[in-house]
N, C-alpha and C positions, 0 to 999 in steps of 0.2 A: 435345863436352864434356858429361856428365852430372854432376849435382850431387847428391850423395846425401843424403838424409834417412830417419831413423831409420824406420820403419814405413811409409813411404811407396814408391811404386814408383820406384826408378831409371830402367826402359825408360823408364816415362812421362817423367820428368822430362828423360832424355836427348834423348828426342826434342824436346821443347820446347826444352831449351836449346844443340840443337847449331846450328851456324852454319849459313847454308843450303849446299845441295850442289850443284853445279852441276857440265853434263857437261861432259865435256874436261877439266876439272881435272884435275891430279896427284892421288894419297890423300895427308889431311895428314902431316905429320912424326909419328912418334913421339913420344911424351910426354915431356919431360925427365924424370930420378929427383926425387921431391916425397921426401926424404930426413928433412925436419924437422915434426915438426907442432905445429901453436899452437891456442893456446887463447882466443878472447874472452875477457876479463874479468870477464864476465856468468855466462860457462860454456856461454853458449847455439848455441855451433856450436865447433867446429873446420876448419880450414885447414891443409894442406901449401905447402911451400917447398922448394927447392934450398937446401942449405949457404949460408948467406953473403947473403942475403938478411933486410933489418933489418927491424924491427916493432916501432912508435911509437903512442903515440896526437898526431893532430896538435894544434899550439898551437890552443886556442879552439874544439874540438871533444870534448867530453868522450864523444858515445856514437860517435866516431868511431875508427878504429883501420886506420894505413897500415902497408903493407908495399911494400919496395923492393925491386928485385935488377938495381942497375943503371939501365939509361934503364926500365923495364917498372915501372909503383905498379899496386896495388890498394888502395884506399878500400872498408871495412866501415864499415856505417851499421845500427847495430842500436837497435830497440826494441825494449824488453818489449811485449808485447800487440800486438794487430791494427789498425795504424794506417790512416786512410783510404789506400786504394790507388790511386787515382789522385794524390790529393795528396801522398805521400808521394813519388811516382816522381817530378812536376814539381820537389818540393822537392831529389831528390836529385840530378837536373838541375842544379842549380844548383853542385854543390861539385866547385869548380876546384881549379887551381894555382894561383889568384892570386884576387883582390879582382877586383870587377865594373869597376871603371875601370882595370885594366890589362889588358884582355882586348877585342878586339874584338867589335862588338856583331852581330853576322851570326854564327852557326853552319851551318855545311851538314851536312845530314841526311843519313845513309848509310840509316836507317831511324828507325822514330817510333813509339812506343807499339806495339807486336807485341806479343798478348798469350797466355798462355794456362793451361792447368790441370796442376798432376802432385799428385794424390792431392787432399789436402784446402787444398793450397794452389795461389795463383794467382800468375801472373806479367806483368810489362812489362818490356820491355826496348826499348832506343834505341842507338842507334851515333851518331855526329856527331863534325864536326872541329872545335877550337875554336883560335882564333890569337889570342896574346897579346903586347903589346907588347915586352918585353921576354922572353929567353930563360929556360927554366922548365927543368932539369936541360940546359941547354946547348941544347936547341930551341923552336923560337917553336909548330910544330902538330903539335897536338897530337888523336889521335883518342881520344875517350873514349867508354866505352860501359856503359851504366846500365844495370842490372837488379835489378828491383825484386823481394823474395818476400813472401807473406804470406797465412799459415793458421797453424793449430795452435796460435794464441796469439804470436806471433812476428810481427817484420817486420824484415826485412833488404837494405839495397840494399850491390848489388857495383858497383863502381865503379872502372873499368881505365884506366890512363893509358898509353899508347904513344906517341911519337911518330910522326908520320904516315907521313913517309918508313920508316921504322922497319916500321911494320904494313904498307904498301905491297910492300917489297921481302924482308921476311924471312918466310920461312916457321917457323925456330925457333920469334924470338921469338913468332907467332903461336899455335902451338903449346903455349907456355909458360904463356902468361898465360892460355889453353882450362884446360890442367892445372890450372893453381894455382883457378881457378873451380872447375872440375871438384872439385877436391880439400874442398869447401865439404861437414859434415856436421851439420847440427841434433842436439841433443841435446832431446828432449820434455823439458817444463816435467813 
């Protein structure tokens, strides 16, 4: 997955945010077609999508903005300006599917704060599984994975909901939810 930013290096950026690689693997799937592209509110990046894929901002989240296609969400988490960077990644840790008392209080870490640089901006990113009490688009685990950016005046966390079985067994939807990341373009202030 690379994330492209306006004057910034792509290679760099790809290599920081591709998944790790490991041998014996199969190569990943193909990208699905990102056929539709959106626009923050702000203006301040653009996102592709597959057709048929919806795009809300959620209740009681004003600088937030979901996108669905199916059991697969992505969560944008945008501020203007360069917010503290470790605090902003713990803070965006925090934004579930559900309220903190319907969610189990144990997350398991796939990874934890992995950090690093592509041009003028820096990155965190986390993978983890979170299990909630009741079913959240018809599953209880759910594996979310945060990735925090911020330079050039800008700070943005991506924010992917999969169900776990789902990320476990499908290479697609894996694949997809890489693309729709991937598909992430800053626009400079």
């Amino acid at each position: 997955m690379k994330l492209r930013v306006e004057l910034a290096s792509a290679a760099l950026l790809s290599v920081v945010l591709c998944p790790p690689v490991f041998a014996g693997k199969k190569p990943p799937e193909s990208p699905p077609s990102l056929s539709v592209e959106h626009q923050h509110p702000s203006g301040a990046f653009t996102f592709r999508t597959p057709e048929g894929w919806t795009v809300q901002a959620p209740e009681g989240s004003p600088e937030a903005l979901d996108t669905w296609g199916g059991d697969l969400g992505i969560r944008f988490v945008y501020r203007p300006g360069e917010a503290g960077f470790d605090a902003l990644h713990a803070t965006c840790m925090l934004e579930r599917l559900a309220g903190p008392m319907d969610i189990e209080p144990q997350v398991s870490y796939e990874y934890d704060f992995v950090s690093g640089n592509a041009g003028n901006r820096r990155m965190l990113d986390s993978a983890f599984v979170v299990r909630y009490d009741k079913p959240r688009h018809n599953h209880r685990e759910w594996r979310q994975r945060n990735l925090t950016v911020v330079g050039e005046g800008q700070s943005l966390c991506l924010i992917t909901y999969v169900p776990r079985e789902m990320w476990k067994s499908s290479a697609p939807a894996r694949a997809l939810v890489e693309a729709v990341l991937g598909s992430v373009t800053f626009r400079l202030p």
